[in-house]
N, C-alpha and C positions, 0 to 999 in steps of 0.2 A: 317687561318685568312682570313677572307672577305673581299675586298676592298671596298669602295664604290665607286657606278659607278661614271664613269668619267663624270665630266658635266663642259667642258669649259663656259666661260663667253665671249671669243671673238670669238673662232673658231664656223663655224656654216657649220659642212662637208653635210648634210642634205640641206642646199642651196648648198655649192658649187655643192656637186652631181646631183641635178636640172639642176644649169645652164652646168654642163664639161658633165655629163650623162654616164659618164663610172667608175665606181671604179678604177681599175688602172691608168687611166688618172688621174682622180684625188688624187691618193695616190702621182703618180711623179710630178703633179704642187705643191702639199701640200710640198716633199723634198726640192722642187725649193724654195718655199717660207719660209722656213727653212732656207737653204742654203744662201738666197738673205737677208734675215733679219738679222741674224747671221752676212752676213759684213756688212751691208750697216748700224745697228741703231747705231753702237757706232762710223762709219766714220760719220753720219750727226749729231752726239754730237760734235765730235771733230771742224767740218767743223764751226759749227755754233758758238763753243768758241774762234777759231780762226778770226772769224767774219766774215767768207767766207760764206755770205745767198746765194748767187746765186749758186757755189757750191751745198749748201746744197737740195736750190729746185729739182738740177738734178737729187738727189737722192730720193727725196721725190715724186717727181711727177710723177711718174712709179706708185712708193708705192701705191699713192691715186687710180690710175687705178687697179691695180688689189686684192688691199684689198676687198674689194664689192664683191670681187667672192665667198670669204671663211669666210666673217666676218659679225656679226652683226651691223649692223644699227649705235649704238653708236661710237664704233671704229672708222667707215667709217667716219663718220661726224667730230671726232675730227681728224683724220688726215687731210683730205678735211680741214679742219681750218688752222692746222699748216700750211702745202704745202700752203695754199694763205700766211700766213703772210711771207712766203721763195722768193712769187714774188715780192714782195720789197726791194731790194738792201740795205742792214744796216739797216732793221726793227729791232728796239729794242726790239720788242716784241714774237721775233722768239724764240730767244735761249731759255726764260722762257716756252715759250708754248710748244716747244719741250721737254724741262725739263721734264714737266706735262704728254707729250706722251708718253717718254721712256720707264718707266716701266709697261705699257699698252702695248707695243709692245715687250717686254724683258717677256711676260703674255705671248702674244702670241705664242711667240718664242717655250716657254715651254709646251704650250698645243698643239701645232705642231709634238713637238717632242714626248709628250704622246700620241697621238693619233697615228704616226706614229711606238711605239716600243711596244702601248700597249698592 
């Protein structure tokens, strides 16, 4: 049976490879970013139900830096959205846009992990 080739929608290892320039460098930030994602999306659901925004920025604001290494363009731009509405203390409009990010990042999570086992 054939698979068909793998064609993420957020991972873009073809930039990160550009900018890290080494394959195994870049296979071990890609587990890191596995690994980092893996706690960190469903502590900044939690953070942000509980209504802790500023919490939550502290984990998101990493995020935004180092997403742009491995991701495409749109990703980039909606977390870069979320992370701002996180530097407003009781933005109401955190929890829902992170809502909207989660499984865009729970995407990721999965295509990190495909590309990593596959």
């Amino acid at each position: 049976m054939n698979l068909p080739p793998f064609e993420p929608m957020h991972l873009d290892t073809e930039l990160a490879l550009s900018q890290i320039g080494d394959v195994d460098a870049m296979n071990g930030m890609l587990a890191m970013l596995e690994e980092t994602l893996g706690r960190d999306v469903p502590k900044i659901a939690e953070l942000l139900a509980a209504g802790d925004v500023v919490a939550a920025n502290h984990l998101l604001h990493p995020l935004k830096g180092f997403i742009p290494i491995f991701c495409r363009a749109p990703l980039c731009e909606q977390v870069s959205s979320v992370e701002a509405l996180t530097k407003i203390g009781g933005n109401p409009e955190a929890a829902p846009a992170y809502a909207k990010l989660m499984p865009e990042l729970n995407l990721l999570i999965s295509e990190v992990s495909q590309y990593l086992n596959g």
